[in-house]
Every structure is written in structure tokens, then in C-alpha cells.
Residue frames as a rotation matrix with the C-alpha (Angstrom) as fourth column:
UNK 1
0.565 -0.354 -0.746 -23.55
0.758 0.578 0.300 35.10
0.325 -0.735 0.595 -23.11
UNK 2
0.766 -0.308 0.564 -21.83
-0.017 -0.887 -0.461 37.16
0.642 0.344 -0.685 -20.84
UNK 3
0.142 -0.975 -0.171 -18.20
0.485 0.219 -0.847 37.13
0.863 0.037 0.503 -19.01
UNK 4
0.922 0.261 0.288 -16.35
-0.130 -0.491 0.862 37.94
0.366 -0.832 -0.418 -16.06
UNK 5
0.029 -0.993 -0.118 -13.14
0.136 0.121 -0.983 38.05
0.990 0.012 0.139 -14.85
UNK 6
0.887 0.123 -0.445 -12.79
0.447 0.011 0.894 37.19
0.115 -0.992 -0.046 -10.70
UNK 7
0.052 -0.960 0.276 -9.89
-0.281 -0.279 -0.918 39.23
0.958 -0.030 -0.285 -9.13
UNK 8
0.950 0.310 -0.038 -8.64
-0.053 0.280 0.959 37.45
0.308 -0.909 0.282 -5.96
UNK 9
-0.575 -0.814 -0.081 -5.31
-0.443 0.393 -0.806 37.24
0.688 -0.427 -0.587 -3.60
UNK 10
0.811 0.084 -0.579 -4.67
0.306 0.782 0.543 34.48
0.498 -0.618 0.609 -1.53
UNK 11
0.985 -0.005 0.170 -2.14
-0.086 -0.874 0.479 34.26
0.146 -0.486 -0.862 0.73
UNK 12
-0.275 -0.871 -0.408 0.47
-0.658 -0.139 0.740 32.91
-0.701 0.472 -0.535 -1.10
UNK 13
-0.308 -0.166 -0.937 1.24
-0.951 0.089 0.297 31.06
0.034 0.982 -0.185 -4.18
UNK 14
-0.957 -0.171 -0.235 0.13
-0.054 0.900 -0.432 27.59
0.285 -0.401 -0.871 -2.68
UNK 15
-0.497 0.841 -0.214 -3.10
0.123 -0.176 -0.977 28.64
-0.859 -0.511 -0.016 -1.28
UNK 16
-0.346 0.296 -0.890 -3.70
-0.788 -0.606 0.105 30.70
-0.508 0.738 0.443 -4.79
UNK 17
-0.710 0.033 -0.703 -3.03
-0.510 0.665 0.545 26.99
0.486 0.746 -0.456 -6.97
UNK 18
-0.866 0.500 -0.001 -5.11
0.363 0.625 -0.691 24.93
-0.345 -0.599 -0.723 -4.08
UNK 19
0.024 0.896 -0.443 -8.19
0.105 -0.442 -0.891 27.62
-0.994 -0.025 -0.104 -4.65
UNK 20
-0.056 0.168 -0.984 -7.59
-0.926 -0.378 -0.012 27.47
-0.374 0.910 0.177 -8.70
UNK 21
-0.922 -0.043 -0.384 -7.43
-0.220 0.876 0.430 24.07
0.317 0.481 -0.817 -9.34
UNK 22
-0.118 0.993 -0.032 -11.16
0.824 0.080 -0.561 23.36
-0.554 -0.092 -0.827 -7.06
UNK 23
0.147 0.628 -0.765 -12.40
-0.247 -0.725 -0.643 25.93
-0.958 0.283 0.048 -9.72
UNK 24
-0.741 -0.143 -0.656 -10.97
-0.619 0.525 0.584 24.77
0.261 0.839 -0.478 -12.77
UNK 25
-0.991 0.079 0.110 -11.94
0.047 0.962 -0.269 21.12
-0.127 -0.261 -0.957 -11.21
UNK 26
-0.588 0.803 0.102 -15.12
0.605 0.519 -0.604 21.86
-0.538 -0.293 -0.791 -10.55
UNK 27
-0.417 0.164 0.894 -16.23
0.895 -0.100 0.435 23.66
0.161 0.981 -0.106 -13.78
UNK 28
0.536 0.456 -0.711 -17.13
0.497 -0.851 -0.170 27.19
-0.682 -0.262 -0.682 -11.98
UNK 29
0.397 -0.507 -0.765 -14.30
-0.621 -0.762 0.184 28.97
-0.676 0.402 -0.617 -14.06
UNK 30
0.995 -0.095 -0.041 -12.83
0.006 0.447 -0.894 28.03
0.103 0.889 0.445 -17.10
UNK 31
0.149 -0.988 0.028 -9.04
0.804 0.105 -0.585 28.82
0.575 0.110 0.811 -16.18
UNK 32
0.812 -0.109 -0.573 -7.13
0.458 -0.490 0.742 30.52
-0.362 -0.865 -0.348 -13.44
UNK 33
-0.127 -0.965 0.227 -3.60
0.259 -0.254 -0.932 32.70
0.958 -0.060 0.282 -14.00
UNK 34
0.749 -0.410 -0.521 -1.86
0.479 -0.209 0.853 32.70
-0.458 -0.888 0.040 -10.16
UNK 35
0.323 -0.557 0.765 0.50
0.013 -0.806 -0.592 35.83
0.946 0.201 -0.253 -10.48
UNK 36
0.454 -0.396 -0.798 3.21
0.877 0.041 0.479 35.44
-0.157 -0.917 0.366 -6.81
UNK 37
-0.502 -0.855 -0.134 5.26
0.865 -0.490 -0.110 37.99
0.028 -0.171 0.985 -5.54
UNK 38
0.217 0.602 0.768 2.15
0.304 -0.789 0.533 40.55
0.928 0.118 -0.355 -5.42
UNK 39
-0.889 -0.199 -0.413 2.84
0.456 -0.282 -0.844 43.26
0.052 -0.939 0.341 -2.23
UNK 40
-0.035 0.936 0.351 -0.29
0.558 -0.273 0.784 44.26
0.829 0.224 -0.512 -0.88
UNK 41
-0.984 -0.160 -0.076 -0.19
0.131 -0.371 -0.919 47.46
0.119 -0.915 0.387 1.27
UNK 42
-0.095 0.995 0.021 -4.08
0.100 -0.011 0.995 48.03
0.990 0.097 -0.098 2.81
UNK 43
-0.349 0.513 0.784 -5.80
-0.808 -0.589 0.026 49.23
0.475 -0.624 0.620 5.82
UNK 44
0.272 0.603 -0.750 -6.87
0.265 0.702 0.661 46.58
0.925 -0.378 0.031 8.40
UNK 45
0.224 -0.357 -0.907 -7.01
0.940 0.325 0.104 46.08
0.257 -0.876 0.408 12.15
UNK 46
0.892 0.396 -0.218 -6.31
0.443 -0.862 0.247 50.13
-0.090 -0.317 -0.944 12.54
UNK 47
0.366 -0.931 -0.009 -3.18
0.038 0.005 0.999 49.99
-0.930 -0.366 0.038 10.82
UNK 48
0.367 -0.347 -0.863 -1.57
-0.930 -0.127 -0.345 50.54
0.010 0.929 -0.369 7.61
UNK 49
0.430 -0.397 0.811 -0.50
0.007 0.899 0.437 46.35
-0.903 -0.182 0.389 7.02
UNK 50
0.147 -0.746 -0.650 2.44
-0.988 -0.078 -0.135 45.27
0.050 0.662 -0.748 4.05
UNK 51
0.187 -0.105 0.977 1.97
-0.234 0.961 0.148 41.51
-0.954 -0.257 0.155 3.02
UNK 52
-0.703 -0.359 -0.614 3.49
-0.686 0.113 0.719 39.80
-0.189 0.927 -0.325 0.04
UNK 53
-0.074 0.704 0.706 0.53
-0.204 0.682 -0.702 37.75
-0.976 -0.196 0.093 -1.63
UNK 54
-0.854 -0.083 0.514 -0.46
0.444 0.398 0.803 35.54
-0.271 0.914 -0.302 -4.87
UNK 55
-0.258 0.703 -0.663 -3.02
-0.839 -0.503 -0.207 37.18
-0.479 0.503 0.719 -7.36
UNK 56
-0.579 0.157 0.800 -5.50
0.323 0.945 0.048 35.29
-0.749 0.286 -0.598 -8.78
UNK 57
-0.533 0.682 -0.501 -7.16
-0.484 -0.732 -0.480 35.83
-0.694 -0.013 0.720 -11.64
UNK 58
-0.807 0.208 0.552 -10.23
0.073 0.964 -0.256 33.72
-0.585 -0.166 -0.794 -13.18
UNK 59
-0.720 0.566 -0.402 -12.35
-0.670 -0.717 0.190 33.82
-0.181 0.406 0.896 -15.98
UNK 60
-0.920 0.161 -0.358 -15.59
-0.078 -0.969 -0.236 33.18
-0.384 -0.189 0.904 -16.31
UNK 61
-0.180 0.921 0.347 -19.72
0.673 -0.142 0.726 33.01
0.717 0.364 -0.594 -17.28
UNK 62
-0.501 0.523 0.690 -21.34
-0.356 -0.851 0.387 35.97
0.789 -0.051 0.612 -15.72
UNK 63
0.276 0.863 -0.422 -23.78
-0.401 0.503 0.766 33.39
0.874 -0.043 0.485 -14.05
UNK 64
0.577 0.062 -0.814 -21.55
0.449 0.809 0.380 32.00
0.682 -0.585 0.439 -12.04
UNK 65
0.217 -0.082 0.973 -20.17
-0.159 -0.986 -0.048 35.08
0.963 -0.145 -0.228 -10.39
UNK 66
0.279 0.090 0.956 -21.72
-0.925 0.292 0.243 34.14
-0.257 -0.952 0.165 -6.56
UNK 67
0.878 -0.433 -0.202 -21.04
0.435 0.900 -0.037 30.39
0.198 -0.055 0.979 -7.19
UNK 68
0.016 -0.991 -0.131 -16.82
0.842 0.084 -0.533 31.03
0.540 -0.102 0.836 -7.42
UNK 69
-0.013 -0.471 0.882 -17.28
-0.359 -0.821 -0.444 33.91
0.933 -0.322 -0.158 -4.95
UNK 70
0.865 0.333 0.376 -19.18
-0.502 0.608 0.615 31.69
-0.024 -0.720 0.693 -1.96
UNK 71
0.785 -0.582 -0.212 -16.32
0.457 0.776 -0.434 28.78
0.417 0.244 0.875 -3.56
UNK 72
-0.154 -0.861 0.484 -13.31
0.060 -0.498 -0.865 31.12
0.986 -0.104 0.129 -2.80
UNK 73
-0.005 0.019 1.000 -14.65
-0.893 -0.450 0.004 31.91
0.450 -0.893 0.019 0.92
UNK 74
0.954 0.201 0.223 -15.32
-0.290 0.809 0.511 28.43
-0.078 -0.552 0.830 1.58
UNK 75
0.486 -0.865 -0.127 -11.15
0.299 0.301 -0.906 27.90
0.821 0.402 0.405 0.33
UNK 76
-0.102 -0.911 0.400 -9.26
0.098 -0.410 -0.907 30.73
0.990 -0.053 0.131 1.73
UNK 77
-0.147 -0.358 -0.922 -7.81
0.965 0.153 -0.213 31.39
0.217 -0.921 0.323 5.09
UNK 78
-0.940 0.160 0.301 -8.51
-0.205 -0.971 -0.123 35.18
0.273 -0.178 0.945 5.44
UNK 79
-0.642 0.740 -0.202 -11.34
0.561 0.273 -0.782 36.03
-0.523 -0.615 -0.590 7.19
UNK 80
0.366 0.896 -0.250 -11.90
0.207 -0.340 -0.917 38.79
-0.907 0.284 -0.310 4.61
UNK 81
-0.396 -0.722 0.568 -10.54
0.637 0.230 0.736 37.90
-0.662 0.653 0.368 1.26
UNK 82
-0.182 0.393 -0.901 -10.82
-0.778 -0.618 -0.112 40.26
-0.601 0.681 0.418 -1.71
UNK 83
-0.521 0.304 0.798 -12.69
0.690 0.700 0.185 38.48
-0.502 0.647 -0.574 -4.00
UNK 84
-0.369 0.239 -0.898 -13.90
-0.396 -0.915 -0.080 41.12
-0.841 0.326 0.432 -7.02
UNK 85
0.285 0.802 0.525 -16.07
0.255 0.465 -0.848 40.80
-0.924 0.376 -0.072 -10.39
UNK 86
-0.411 -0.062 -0.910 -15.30
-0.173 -0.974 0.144 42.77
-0.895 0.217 0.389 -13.66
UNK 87
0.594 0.496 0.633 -17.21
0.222 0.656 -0.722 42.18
-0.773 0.569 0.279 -16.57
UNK 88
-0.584 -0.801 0.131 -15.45
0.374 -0.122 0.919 41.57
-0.720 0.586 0.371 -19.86
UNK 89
0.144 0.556 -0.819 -16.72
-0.322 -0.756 -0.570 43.75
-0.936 0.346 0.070 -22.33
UNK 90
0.797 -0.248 -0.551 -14.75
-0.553 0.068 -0.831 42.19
0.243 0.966 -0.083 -25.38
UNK 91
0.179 -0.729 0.661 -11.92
-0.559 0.477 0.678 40.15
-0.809 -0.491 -0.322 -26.50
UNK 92
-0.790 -0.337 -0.512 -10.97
-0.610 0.517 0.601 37.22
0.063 0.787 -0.614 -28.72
UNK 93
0.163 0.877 -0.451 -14.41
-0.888 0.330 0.320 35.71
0.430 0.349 0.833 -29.63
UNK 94
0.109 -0.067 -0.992 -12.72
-0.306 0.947 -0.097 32.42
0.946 0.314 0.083 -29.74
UNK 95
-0.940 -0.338 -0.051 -11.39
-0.067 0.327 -0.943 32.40
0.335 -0.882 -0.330 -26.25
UNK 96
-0.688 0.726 0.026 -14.57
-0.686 -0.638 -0.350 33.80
-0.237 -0.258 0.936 -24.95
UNK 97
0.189 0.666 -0.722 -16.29
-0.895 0.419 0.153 31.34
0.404 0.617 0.675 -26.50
UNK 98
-0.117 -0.744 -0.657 -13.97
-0.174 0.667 -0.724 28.38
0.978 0.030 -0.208 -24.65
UNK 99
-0.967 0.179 0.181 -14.77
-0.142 0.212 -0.967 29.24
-0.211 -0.961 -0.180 -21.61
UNK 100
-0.271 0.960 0.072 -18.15
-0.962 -0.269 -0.046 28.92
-0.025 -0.081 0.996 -22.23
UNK 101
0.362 -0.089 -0.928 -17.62
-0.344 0.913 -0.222 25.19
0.866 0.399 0.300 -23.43
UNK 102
-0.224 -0.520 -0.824 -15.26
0.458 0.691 -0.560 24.79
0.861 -0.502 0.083 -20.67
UNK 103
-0.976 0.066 0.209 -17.66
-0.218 -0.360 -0.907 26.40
0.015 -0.931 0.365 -17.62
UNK 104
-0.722 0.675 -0.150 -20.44
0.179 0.391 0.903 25.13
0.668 0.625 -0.404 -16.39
UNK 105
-0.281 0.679 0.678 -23.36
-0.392 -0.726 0.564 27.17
0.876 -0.108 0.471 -15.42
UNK 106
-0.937 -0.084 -0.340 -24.23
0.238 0.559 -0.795 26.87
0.256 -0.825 -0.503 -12.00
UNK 107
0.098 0.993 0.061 -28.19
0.511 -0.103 0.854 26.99
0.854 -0.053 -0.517 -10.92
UNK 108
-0.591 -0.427 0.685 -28.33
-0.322 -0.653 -0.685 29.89
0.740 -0.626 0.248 -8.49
């Protein structure tokens, strides 16, 4: 089996819990951590932009990767949300093992 870890910001701390709980809920990810008070400085629109935003981050089967990325776009309010992959390489077996139990494979 293999792992993943989704990095996403929303666009605040509300939005973040709204777009982690339908993942939890619906068994794409095994558990969210919403992290507020992130500043995000980035390029957009031909401008240097400076927005305070909520980090999400979600782990994980491998499998379901596009399933909770598609899920996030259908959530958030940005037209182009960061939604990122990283695989986990290692860790505590046991967790790792939990989310498997608690995520359930989506048929691509």
C-alpha cells in the first residue's frame, strides 16, 4: 500500500474545516490537520498578491490522489486552488496502517 499526503489552502479557516470534514465524511482521506493564520505571498493577476489563508493538510491512500483532488475543486471558492500530492515514504507503521482502515479506495 502506498500513501500520500494532500497539501491544500483554502481561504480561510472555515472554508479549510467545510472542505475537511466532506473528506473525512466521505472516506477519501483518513484525517485532515487545518493549520490558520498561513500568509501566502504568490504571483497572480500580474501582481505580486499577500493573503492570509488556512493550510490544509490530508492524508491518504495513493489511489485516491485524483478522487480528493477533483473533491477539493468541486469545494473551494478559488478558481485556482493549490491542491498538491507528496508521497509518504515512511513513518509510524501503525498510523499508516489506520488510514488505510479508515480510507476508502475510490474506483478511478
Amino acid at each position: 500500500m502506498s500513501y500520500s499526503l494532500i497539501y491544500a489552502t483554502a481561504a480561510n479557516r472555515d472554508q479549510a474545516l467545510e472542505i475537511a470534514r466532506k473528506l473525512v465524511e466521505e472516506r477519501l482521506v483518513a484525517c485532515v490537520n487545518v493549520i490558520d493564520g498561513a500568509t501566502s505571498v504568490y504571483w497572480w493577476e500580474g501582481k505580486v498578491q499577500e493573503e492570509r489563508e488556512a493550510l490544509l493538510l490530508a492524508k491518504t491512500i495513493s489511489a485516491n490522489v485524483s478522487a480528493v483532488t477533483r473533491r477539493i475543486l468541486e469545494l473551494h471558492s478559488y478558481s485556482t486552488p493549490c491542491v498538491t500530492a507528496l508521497p509518504i515514504s515512511g513513518g509510524n507503521l501503525g498510523f499508516l496502517e489506520w488510514v488505510s482502515s479508515e480510507t476508502v479506495a475510490v474506483k478511478q
